[in-house]
Steps between C-alpha positions, in 0.01 A plus 500: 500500500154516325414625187408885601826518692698405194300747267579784786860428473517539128271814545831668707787324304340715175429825685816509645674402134267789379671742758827404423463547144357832565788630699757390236285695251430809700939455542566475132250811442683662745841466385379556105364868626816555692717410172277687239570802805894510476475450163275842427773631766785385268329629210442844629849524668640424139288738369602820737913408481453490130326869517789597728785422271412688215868462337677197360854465453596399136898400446587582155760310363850694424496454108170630482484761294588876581121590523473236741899520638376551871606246733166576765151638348228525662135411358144620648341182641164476591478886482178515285318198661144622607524365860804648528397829377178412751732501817697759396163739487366375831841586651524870380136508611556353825812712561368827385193441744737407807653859426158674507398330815850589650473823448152532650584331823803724590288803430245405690778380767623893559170601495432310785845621675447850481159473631408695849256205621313175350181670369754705291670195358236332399297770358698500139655240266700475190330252295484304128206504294294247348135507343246367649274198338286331544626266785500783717134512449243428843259287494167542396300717737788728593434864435818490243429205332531581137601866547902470537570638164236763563599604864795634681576230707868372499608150664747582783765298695363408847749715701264722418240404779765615757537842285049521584521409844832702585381791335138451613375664178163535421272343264520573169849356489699680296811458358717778261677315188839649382673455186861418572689698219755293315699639185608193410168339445352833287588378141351131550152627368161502683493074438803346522433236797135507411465367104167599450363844445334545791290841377364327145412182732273712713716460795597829580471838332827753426600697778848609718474648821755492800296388754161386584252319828405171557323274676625147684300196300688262722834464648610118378724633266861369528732714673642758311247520221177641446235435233293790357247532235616572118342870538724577776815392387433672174376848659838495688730368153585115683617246338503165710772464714560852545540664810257671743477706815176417689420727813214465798362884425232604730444852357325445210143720539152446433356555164209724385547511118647279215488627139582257269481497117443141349682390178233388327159660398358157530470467904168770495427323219466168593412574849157661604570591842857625525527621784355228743735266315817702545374517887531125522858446329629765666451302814787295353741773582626587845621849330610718198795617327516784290640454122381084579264336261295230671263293351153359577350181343153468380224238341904361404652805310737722701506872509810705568499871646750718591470685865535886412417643843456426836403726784456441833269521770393724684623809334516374127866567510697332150712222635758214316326186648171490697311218736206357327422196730206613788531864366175660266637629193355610190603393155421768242631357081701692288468513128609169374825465364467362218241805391739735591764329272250511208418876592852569469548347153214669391638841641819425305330400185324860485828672576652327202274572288455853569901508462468366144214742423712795584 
């Protein structure tokens, strides 16, 4: 055996004394992670039976004294622990949702039954409300990129594509939005769920109405929920999580003329041409409520008007809720609200004073 032979030999006797040590590394490793991994389980197992049993049993000893005479007492244990106060919330939260979600799905169940044929069933659905943000925002060169806070499109479940094709409506898509009436849930306050104020935020201006139209922004939203901007929810009194009827309506007619009256003074202020911008956000809006304030963004302030009156084409007849999508409507402004206000204080000052005069 020459020398190169001999050198090749020792070449393989270290390689394969470099594997082995490898393996009984990569073994050890293993078996550390898989110990550190029960022991997190043990840990957290500990952990939740301690949160279960809240109570500890004390024996008190029988020549105790009589303030303390009771054989059996029981002491709270682990009751004011922050984890344990942690998974107690989550649970009420979790269980309170379960009932919401319940209750949807067998309404929407005997909707279903008592419908004559499929287009009928799928053309209405009890759902729970959510705002939308901005994850529910498309992408960049979309025509509603940026505009779902100033818009009335809502993000719907995707049984309703079959409730489009079955129906064969028409484009605009429209779709009626129904405040389900609860008495329980009228003393929680406009902001309960929310914990902001939504109106001082710029979110959403102060309105209630019954019901209102919307558009579809997409239909990925889970099934039995829908997602709708702050506006909305606040023009028909929502809180999230509360309930809504949601209705394929194909009746809705053409619009000729929207009056609306902005809140501020400022917009014909700090806009020159008012008119071709209102033109362009309006295109946001698939239609128009009456007693809704929507709002417009511009050069990054935002604008809020109310809708006063909507008529309809072609006979100019006064109407709840009109199409604005593909139709040619005018826009004619009302006095600004705001002026009016200070009109009104103004009025009342005078009437005071001529009071006090007299």
């Amino acid at each position: 055996m020459n020398l190169e032979q001999k050198l090749q030999n020792k070449r393989n006797r270290t390689a394969k004394n470099s594997s082995q040590a490898q393996a009984i590394l990569y073994k050890a490793y293993t078996m550390i992670n898989i110990a550190s991994i029960r022991f997190l389980m043990y840990m957290v197992l500990t952990i939740f039976l301690l949160t279960i049993f809240q109570t500890a049993t004390i024996i008190v000893p029988v020549s105790a004294s009589s303030s303390s005479a009771s054989l059996l007492k029981s002491k709270p244990f682990w009751r004011d622990n922050r984890f344990s106060r942690y998974v107690q919330n989550r649970y009420e939260s979790a269980r309170e949702l379960a009932a919401i979600e319940q209750q949807v799905e067998d309404h929407n169940a005997r909707w279903v039954a008592s419908s004559r044929d499929g287009a009928e069933a799928t053309s209405k659905r009890r759902l729970i409300c959510l705002p939308l943000d901005e994850r529910f925002d498309p992408p960049m060169g979309m025509f509603s990129h940026g505009h779902i806070q100033t818009g009335d499109k809502i993000s719907l479940p995707s049984c309703f594509k079959s409730t489009i094709e079955l129906n064969k409506a028409e484009v605009p898509w429209l779709f009626k939005v129904s405040r389900v009436e609860n008495d329980e849930n009228d003393d929680d306050g406009p902001n309960t769920r929310v914990g902001i104020d939504v109106v001082s935020k710029g979110f959403a201006a102060e309105a209630n109405i019954k019901e209102l139209v919307a558009g579809p922004l997409d239909c990925r939203a889970p099934s039995n929920y829908c997602f709708m901007p702050w506006w909305m929810m606040r023009a028909l009194g929502l809180k999230p999580l509360d309930q809504v009827d949601i209705q394929l309506i194909t009746t809705v007619p053409p619009g000729s003329l929207v009056k609306i009256r902005p809140h501020s003074s400022d917009f014909s202020k700090d806009i020159s041409n008012t008119q071709a911008v209102l033109e362009t956000e309006l295109r946001h809006y698939s239609s128009l409520t009456k007693g809704s304030t929507i709002a417009f963004d511009y050069n990054g302030k935002r604008y809020w008007f109310d809708v006063e009156e909507l008529r309809s084409a072609p006979k100019g007849e006064k109407q709840p809720m009109v199409k604005v999508q593909d139709c040619d409507v005018a826009t004619d402004f009302l006095v600004a609200k705001d002026v009016v206000k200070e009109k009104k204080r103004k009025l009342e000052e005078a009437r005071r004073a001529r009071q006090e005069a007299e």
